[in-house]
LUMNUGU-909103 format. One record per atom (N, C-alpha, C): x, y, z. Coordinates in steps of 0.1 Angstrom, whole numbers, padded with zeros to 4 digits, always signed. Example, Ala and Ser with C-alpha at 12.3 -4.5 7.8 and 13.67 -1.06 7.14 Angstrom:
+0132-0057+0078 +0123-0045+0078 +0132-0033+0078 +0128-0022+0071 +0137-0011+0071 +0129+0000+0079 
//
This chain:
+0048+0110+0108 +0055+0099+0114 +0068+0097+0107 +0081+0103+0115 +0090+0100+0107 +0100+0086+0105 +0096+0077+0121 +0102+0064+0115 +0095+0054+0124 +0091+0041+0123 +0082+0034+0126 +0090+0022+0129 +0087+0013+0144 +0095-0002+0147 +0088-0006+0140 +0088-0014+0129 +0079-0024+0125 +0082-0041+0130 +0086-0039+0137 +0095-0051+0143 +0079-0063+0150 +0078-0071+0146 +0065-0073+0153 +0051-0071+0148 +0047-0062+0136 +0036-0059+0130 +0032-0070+0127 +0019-0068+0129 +0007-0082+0122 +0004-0078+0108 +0016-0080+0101 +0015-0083+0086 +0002-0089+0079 -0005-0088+0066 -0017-0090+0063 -0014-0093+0051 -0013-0104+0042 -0011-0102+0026 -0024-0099+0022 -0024-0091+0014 -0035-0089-0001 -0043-0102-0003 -0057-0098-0003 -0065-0115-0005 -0063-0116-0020 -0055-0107-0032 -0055-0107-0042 -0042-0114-0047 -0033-0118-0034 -0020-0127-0041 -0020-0140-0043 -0036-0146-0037 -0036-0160-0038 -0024-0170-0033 -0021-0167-0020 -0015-0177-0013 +0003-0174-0022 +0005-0165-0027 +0022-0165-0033 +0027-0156-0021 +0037-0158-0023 +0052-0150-0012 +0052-0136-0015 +0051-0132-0031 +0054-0117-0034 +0039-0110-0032 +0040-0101-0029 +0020-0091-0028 +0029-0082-0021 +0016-0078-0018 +0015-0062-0010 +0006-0070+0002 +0014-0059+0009 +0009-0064+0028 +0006-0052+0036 -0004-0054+0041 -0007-0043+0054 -0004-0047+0070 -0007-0036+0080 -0001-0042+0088 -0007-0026+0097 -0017-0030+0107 -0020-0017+0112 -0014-0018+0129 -0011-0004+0129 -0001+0002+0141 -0008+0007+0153 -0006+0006+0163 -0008+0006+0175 -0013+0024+0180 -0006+0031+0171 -0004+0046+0172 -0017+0052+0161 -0025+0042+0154 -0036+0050+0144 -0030+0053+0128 -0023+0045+0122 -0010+0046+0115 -0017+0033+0108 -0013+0031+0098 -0010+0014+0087 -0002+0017+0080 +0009+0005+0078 +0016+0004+0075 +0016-0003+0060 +0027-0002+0050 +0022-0007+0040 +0037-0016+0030 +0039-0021+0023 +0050-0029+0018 +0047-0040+0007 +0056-0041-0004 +0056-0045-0015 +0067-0056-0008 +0063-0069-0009 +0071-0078-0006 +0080-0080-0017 +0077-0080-0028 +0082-0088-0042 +0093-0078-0048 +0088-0064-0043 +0102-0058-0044 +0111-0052-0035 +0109-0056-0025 +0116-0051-0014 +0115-0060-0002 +0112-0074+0000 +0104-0085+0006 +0103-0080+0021 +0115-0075+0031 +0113-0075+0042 +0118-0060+0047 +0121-0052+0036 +0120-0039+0034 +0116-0030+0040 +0115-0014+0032 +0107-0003+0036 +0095-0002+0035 +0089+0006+0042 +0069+0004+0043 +0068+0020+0044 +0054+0021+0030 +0052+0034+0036 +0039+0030+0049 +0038+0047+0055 +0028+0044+0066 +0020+0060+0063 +0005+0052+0063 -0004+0064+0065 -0008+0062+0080 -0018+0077+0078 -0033+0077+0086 -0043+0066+0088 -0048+0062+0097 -0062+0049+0098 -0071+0062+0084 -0066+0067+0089 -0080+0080+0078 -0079+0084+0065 -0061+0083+0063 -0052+0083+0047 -0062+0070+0044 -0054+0060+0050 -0057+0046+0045 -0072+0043+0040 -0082+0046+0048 -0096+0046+0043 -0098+0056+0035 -0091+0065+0031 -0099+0073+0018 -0093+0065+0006 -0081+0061+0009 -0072+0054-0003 -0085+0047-0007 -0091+0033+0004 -0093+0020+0003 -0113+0025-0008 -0113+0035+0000 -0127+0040-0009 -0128+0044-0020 -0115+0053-0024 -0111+0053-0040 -0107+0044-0048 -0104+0031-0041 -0100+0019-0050 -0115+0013-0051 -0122+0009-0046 -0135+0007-0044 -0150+0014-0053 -0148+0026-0055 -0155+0035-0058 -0149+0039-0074 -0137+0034-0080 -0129+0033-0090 -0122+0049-0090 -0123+0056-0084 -0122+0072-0083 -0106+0070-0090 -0096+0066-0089 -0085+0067-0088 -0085+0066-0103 -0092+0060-0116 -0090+0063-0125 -0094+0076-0134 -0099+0082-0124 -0108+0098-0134 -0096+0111-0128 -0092+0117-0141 -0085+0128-0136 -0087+0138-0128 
//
């Protein structure tokens, strides 16, 4: 996917920002796609965008702690 309207995405903050303005936000796309964005450094910014399929292997390596073993 080389460029994405995000004009309208159902934005999602992180249940980990505790109610602040800056986090990380999701926002899944219509096309099978999620969308992704660092508010705090870029607030209304660039997003990267996976796969619904990227995104769930990400979300099971953070879960499964995989992401810290080389």
């Amino acid at each position: 996917m080389d460029r994405a309207d995000l004009t309208g995405a159902p934005w999602r903050k992180s249940s980990y920002s505790n109610g602040q303005a800056e986090c990380v936000e999701v926002a899944p796309l219509a096309d099978r796609h999620v969308a992704t964005r660092d508010t705090k450094a870029h607030g209304h910014g660039p997003a990267l965008i996976f796969t619904t399929h990227q995104w769930q292997t990400f979300q099971a390596g953070v879960r499964d702690c995989a992401l810290d073993q080389p």
